[in-house]
C-alpha positions in Angstrom: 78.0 80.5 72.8 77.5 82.7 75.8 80.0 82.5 78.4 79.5 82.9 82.5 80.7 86.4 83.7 83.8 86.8 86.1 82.5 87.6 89.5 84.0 88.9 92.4 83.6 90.0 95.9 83.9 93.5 95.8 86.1 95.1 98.8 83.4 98.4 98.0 80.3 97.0 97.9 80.7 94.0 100.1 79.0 91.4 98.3 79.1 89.5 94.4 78.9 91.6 91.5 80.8 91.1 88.3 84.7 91.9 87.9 86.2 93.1 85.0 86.6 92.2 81.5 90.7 92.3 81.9 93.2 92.5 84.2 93.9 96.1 84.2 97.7 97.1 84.5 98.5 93.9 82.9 102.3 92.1 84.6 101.7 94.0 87.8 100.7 92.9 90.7 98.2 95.2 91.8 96.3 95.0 88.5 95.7 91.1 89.3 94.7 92.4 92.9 92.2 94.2 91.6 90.6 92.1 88.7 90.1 89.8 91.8 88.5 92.0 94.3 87.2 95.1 92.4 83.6 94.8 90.9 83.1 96.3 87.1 80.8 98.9 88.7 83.6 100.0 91.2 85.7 100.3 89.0 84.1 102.2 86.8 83.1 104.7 89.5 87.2 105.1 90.5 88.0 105.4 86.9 85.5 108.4 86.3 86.4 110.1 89.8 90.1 109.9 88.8 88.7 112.5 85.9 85.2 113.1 86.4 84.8 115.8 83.3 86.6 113.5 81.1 88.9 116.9 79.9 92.2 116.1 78.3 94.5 119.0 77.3 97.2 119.4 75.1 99.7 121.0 76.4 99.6 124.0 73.7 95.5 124.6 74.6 96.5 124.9 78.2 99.9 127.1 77.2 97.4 129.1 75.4 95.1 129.5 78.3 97.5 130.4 81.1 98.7 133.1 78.4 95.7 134.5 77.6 95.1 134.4 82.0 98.8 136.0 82.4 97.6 139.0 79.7 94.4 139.4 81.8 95.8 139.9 84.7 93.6 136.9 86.4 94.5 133.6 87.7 94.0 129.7 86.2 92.9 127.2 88.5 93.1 123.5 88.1 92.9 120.5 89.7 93.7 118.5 87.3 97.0 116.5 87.6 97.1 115.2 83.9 98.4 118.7 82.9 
């Protein structure tokens, strides 16, 4: 049995294109704002810009970088804000 996809009209691309799966943030309100008006494809592009190389640390690989940087004498640059 193959079911209909959800579609919305997507506030990036201006026009119909599927919506998500799932309400994302689940009991908030902006997660229900944004299964309604965010297309799969945008979302997917947000999610992926939010952390384009996909690069998790933990925190004692990154401790161990910034030490190994401090005993160089050279400086560690991030962007990242999941650290």
């Amino acid at each position: 049995m193959s079911t209909t996809p959800h579609t919305v009209f997507c506030v990036k691309f201006q026009k119909e294109l599927e919506g998500l799966d799932e309400v994302p943030f689940e009991g908030h309100p902006l997660g229900q704002r944004i299964y309604e008006n965010v297309s799969k494809v945008a979302w997917k592009g947000w999610v992926e810009h939010t952390n384009p190389s996909g690069t998790m640390m933990l925190p004692d690989d990154l401790r161990a970088i910034c030490e190994t940087c401090d005993h160089l004498g050279i400086s560690f640059i991030s962007d990242e804000i999941y650290h």
